[in-house]
Every structure is written in C-alpha cells, then in structure tokens.
C-alpha positions in Angstrom: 109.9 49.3 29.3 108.8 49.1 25.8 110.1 48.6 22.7 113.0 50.8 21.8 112.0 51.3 18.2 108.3 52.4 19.3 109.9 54.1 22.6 112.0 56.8 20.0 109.3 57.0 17.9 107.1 58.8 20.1 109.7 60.5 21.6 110.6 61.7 18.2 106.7 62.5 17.9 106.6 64.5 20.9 109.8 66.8 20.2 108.2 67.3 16.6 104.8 68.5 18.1 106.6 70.4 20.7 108.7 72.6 18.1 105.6 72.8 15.4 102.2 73.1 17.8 103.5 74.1 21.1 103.4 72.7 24.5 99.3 73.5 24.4 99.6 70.3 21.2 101.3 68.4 23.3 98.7 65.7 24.2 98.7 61.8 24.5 96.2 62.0 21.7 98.2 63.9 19.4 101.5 61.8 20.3 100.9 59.2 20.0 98.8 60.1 16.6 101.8 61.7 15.3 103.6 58.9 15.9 101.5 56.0 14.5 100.9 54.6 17.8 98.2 53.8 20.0 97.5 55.8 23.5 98.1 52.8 25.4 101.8 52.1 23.4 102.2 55.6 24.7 101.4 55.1 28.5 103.2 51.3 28.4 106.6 53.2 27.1 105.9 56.3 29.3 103.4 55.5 32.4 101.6 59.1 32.0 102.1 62.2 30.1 104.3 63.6 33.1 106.8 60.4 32.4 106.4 61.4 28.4 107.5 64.7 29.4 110.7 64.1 31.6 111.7 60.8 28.9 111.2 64.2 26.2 113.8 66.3 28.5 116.2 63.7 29.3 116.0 62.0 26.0 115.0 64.1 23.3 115.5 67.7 23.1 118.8 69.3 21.2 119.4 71.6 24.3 120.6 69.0 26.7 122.7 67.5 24.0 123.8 71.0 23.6 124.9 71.5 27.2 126.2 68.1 28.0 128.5 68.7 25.0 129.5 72.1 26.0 130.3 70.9 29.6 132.3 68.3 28.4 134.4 70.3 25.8 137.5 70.6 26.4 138.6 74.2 26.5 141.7 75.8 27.5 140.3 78.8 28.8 138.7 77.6 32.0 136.6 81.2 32.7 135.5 81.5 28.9 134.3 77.8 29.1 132.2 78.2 32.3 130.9 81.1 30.9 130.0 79.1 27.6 127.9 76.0 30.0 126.2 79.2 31.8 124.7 80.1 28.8 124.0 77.1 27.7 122.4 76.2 30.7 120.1 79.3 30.3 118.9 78.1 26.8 118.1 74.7 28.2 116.7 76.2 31.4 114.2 78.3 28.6 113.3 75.1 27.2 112.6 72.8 29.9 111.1 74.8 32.7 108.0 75.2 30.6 107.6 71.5 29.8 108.3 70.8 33.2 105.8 73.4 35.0 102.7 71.5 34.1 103.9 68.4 35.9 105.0 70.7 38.5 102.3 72.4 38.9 100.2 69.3 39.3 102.1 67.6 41.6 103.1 64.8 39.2 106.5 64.4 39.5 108.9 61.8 40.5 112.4 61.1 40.2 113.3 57.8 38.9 115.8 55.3 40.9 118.2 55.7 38.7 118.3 59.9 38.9 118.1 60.1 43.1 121.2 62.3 43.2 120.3 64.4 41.3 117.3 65.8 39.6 118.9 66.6 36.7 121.8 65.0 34.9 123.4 67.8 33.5 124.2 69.2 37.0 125.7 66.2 37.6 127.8 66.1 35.0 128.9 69.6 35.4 130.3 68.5 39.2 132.0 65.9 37.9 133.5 67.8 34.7 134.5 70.4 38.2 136.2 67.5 39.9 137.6 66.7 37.0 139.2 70.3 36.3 140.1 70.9 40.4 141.9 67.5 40.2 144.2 69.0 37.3 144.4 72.3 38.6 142.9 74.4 36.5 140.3 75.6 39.2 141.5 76.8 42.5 141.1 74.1 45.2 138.8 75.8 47.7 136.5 75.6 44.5 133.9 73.0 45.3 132.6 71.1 42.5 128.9 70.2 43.6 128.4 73.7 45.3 129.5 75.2 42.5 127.5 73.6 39.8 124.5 73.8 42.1 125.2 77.2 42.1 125.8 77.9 38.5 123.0 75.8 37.3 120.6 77.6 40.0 121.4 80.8 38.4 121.2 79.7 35.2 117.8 78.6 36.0 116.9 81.5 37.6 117.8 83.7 34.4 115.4 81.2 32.2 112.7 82.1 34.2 113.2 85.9 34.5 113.9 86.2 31.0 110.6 84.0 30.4 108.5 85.7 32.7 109.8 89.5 32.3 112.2 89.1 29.2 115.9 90.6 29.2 114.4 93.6 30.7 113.8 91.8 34.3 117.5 91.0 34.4 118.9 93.8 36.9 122.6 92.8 35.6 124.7 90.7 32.7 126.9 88.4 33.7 130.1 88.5 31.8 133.1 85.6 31.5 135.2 87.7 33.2 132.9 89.0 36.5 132.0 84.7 36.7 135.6 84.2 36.9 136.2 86.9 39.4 133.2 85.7 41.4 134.9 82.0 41.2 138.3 83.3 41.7 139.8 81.9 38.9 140.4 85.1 37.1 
C-alpha cells in the first residue's frame, strides 16, 4: 500500500471529479491530474481504476458515512429507525451502483481478504447492529439478524436501481415505517 498522505489525496481527487465532472471524468488521467500525482502513484495506491473505484466507495463517499452513522444511532423507536437505514441505504445504493457497474460490467471485480463475508461493509454492520438490538430485546427473537439485513439492504438496492432506471414512477408501492415494521413484526 502506498503512502497514506498520497493514498487520500487521490481519493479526495476522485470524489471531487466524481461530484463536479461525472462518472464519464472519472479517468486515471484526470485523477491522478486532479490530484498532483502521477498515473503510476495512482495504480501503486490503487492496482487499477476498478480498485480506485471500490477504495472511492468504501473510503470516500459521504453516503456510506451517512449510513454507517444512521445504523449505528441509537434510536428508541426501533421501526422508525429501520425505516431511517432503509432510506439511507437507497441513497447510498443511488450512489454506488453506478460507480460500481462499470467494473461490473467488465468483469473486474474482486473482493479483498479482508471483506470475504461480505461484499459490502455496511450490510455487515447492519447484522451486527441486529444482533445487537435481538440481544436487548428490542426485536422479536425469530428476527434473524443476517437474513434480515440481507433482506433489507437487497431491497434497498433494488429501489436504487428502479428509481435509477425508471425513476419514482417504476416503484409499484412505498414502503412506509409502519408496513416495514408490520412486515418485521415488530409493530
């Protein structure tokens, strides 16, 4: 791994390019440019573009910060707060599936040692926040917390991509606090 300093700077290069030009500016080139780097600092901190991308998700952007703090809140109102990660997990689902699709796409991506539960940490963290809640019993105990944030992250996915692809009006339904809470049985 490279230096830390030069490591944040072209992460903070990337996310700056990502929210002015676009995915579309979003080239080694222009990185590492933007950054005051050269290419190969880029590909020494990153490996490719495809690492560059997934350090950008994991690392950089304000929408995992945004849902790791949410999950980790601590709010009375258990149905209220799942309903709060949900949407959070939509905004971050908006933002990262089209960074992620052009590795996809390719065929470039790997998950790194340290990630091989899980694909993505926030998933994880919402199990464990689960666990944590089941444990105190303020979820019902046939609640189980991986299922369940496999689940509620899958749908949260799946409403990022339907409102990317079709906007609001492809969305059949609205979820609510209360009909996630009825469907959990924790109303």
């Amino acid at each position: 791994m490279g230096r830390p300093r030069v490591r944040n700077r072209i992460l903070d290069a990337a996310r700056d390019l990502l929210a002015t030009e676009g995915l579309s500016g979003l080239t080694t080139r222009a990185v590492a440019l933007h950054a005051g780097v050269t290419e190969a600092s880029l590909f020494n901190n990153f490996g490719d573009k495809t690492g560059l991308l997934q350090a950008l998700i994991n690392e950089a952007l304000p929408e995992q910060t945004a849902l790791t703090e949410r999950i980790t809140e601590d709010n009375k109102q258990t149905a209220l707060w799942l309903y709060g990660v949900f949407e959070a997990a939509i905004s971050y689902f908006e933002k990262v599936l089209p960074i992620a699709a052009s590795s996809l796409i390719a065929g470039q991506t790997s998950v790194p040692s340290d990630r091989v539960g899980g694909f993505y940490t926030p998933r994880k963290i919402l199990s464990d926040r689960l666990q944590t809640l089941k444990d105190s019993q303020r979820l019902p105990q046939h609640i189980t917390p991986e299922l369940t944030a496999v689940m509620l992250m899958g749908a949260a996915m799946h409403t990022a991509m339907t409102r990317l692809s079709l906007g609001d009006n492809g969305l059949s339904h609205h979820f609510t606090p209360q009909k996630l809470a009825e469907t959990l049985g924790i109303a």
